[in-house]
C-alpha positions as CSV (number, residue, x, y, z in Angstrom):
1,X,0.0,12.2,-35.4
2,X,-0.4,15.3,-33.2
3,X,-3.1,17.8,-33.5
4,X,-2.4,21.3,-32.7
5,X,-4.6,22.7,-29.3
6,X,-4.8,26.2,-27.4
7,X,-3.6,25.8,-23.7
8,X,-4.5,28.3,-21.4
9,X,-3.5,28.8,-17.9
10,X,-5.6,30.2,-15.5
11,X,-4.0,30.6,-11.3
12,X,-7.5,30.9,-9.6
13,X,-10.8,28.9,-9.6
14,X,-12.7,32.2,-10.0
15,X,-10.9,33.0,-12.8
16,X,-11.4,29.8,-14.7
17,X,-15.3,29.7,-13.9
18,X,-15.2,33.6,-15.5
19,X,-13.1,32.1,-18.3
20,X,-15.8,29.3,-19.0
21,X,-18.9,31.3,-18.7
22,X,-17.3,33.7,-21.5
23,X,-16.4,31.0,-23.9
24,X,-20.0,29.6,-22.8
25,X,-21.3,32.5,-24.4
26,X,-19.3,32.8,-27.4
27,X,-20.3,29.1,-28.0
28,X,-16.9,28.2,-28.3
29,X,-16.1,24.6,-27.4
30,X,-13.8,23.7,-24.8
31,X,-11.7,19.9,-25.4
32,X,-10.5,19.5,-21.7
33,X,-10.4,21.1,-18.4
34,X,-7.4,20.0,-15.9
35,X,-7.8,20.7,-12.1
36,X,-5.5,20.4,-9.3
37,X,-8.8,18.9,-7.7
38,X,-12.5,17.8,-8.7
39,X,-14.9,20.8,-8.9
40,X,-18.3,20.4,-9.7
41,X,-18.6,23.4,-12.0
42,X,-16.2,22.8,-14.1
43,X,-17.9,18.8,-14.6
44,X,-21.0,21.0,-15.0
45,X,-19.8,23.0,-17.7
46,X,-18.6,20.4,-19.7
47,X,-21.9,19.6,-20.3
48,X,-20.8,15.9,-20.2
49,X,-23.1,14.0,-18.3
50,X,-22.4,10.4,-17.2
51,X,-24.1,7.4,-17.4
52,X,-21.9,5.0,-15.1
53,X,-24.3,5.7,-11.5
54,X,-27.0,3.4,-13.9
55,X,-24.1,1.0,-15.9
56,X,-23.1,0.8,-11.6
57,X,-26.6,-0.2,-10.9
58,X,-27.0,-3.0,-13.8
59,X,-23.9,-4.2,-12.6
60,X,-25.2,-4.5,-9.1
61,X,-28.7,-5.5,-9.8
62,X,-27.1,-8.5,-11.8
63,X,-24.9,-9.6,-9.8
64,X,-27.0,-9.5,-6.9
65,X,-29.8,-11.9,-8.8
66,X,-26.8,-14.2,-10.0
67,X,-25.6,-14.6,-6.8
68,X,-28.8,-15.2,-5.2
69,X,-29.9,-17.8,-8.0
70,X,-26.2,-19.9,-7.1
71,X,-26.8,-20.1,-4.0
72,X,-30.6,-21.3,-4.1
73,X,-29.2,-23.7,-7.3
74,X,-26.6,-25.0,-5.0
75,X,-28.2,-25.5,-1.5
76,X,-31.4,-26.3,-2.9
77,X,-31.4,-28.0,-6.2
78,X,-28.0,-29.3,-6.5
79,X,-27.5,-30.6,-3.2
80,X,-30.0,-30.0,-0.9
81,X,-28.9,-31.3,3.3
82,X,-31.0,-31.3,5.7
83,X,-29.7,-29.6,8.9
84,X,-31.6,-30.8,11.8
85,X,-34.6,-30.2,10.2
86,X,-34.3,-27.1,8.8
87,X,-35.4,-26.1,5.5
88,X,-32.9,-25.9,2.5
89,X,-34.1,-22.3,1.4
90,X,-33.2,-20.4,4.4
91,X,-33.5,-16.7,2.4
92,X,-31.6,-15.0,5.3
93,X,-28.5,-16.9,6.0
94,X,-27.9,-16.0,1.6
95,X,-27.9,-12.0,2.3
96,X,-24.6,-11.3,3.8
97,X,-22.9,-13.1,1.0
98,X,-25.1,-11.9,-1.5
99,X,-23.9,-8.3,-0.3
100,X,-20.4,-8.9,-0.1
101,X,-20.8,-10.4,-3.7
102,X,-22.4,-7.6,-4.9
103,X,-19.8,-5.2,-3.7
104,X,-17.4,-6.9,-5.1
105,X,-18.8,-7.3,-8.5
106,X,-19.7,-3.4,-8.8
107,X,-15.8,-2.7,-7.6
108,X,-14.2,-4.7,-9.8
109,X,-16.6,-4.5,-13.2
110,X,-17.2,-0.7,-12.7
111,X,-12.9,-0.5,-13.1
112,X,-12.8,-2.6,-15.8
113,X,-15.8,0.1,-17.9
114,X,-14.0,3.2,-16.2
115,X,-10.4,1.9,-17.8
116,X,-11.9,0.5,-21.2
117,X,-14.4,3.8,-21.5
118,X,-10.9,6.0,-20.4
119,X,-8.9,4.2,-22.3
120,X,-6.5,3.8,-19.8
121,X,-4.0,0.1,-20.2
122,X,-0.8,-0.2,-18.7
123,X,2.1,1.1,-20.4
124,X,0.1,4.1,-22.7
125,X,1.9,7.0,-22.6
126,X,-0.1,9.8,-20.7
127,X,-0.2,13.5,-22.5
128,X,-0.2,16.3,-19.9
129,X,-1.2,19.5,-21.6
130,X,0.8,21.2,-19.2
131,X,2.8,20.0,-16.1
132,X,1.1,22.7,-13.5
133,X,-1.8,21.4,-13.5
134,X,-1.0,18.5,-11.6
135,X,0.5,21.4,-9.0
136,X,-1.9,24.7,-8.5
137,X,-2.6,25.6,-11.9
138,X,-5.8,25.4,-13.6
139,X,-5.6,24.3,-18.0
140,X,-8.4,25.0,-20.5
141,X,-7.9,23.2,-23.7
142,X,-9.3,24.1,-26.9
143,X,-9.1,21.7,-30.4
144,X,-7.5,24.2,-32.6
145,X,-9.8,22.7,-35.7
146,X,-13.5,22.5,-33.1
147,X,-12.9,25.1,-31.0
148,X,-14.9,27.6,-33.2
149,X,-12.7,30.7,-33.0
150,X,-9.2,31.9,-33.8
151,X,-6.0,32.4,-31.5
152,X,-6.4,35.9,-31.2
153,X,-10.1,36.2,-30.7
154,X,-9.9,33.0,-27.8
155,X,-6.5,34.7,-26.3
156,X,-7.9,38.2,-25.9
157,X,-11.4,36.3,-24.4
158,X,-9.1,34.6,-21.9
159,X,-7.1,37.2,-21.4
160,X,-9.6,39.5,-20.4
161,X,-10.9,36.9,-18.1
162,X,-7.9,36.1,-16.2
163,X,-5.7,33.8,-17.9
164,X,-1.8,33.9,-17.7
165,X,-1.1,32.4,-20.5
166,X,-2.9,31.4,-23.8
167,X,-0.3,29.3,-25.8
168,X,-1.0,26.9,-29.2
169,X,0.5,23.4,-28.3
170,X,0.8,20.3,-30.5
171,X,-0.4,17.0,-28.5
């Protein structure tokens, strides 16, 4: 079922940060912004801040003290061999593998969270507000029913700011 959304276009990132601060101020609330490229304003705007630096750091921190607690089990507990005479717990020849380990384990569970959080699984179909955004075009998109304010009153708001177009859309 699709819901119906205001798309606006904007060609220049000044324009788009004017275009944000005025529907900042009009407490009007903004669905999605698309970018040609990342900008840290527009993240900051959003007002959506992310927890996945600490979720990255659990992952890390845990699979740093698994790795290390195999490889004392193994060379230690399990099936401890004595080398020459040197001792089974040798702490430094565990830290390269426990980094590479590590590495690996943030990698790999941090794109597993970042696809189940995005919802992203192969074969879903991907809805692009508007194809020039992927090119040089900057969107804004409002939820019709959230946003807060009418067509008219959001189109003459962007307008005024900069925007080329204001459309309604169903996605």
């Amino acid at each position: 079922m699709s819901k119906p959304y205001f798309v606006s276009i904007f060609a220049e990132e000044e324009k788009l940060l004017a275009g944000i601060k005025a529907v900042k101020e009009k407490k009007v609330k903004i669905d999605e912004i698309y970018t040609p490229y990342p900008m840290h304003e527009v993240i900051e705007a959003m007002g959506q801040k992310s927890r996945f630096t600490f979720v990255a750091f659990l992952y890390g921190f845990s699979a740093a003290v698994a790795v290390l607690a195999f490889l004392y089990y193994t060379s230690v507990i399990s099936w401890p061999i004595n080398y020459g005479g040197k001792p089974t717990s040798a702490f430094p020849s565990f830290i390269i593998i426990t980094l590479v380990l590590t590495i690996a384990s943030i990698t790999i569970l941090s794109l597993f969270t970042f696809s189940i959080r995005a919802k992203i699984y192969p074969g879903k179909k991907y809805v692009l507000p508007d194809l020039r955004s992927t090119d040089d075009k900057f969107v804004m998109v409002f939820d019709s029913e959230k946003a807060g304010t009418g067509f008219d009153d959001l189109n003459k708001m962007l307008k005024d700011c900069g925007a080329e177009e204001v459309y309604t859309k169903e996605l």
